[in-house]
Steps between C-alpha positions, in 0.01 A plus 500: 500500500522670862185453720369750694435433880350771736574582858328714765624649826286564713571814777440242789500783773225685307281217399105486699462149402201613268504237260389695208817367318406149562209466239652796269794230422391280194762206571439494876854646610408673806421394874484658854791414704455293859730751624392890577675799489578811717130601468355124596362448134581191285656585203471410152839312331539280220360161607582371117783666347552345223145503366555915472449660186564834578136640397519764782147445565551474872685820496252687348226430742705485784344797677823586726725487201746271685537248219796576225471249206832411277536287212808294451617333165607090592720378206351091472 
């Protein structure tokens, strides 16, 4: 049976560095980046990407809408 594993992409030039993602992820996927981007702000990216479920909870209360979520069937 085909697992499914999530993804995100994150808009990295449109990203504040808010961290409302961070807690909205239940498996602890998300972190701010050491780099910045154009703007100076860290950046949120997938610290853990295999632990992503692709719940879209950090989309939907990312308040810059800069986080697309997509869910990806792994054949074990």
């Amino acid at each position: 049976m085909a697992k499914v594993q999530g993804a995100i992409v994150v808009d990295t030039d449109r990203c504040k560095g808010c961290e409302v993602c961070i807690p909205a992820c239940p498996t602890e996927v998300i972190g701010l980046a050491n780099e910045v981007n154009g703007k100076g702000y860290h950046y949120a990216y997938m610290a853990n990407p295999d632990a992503c479920i692709g719940c879209a909870n950090c989309a939907i209360v990312c308040p810059d809408g800069v986080i697309s979520v997509y869910k990806v069937k792994k054949v074990a």
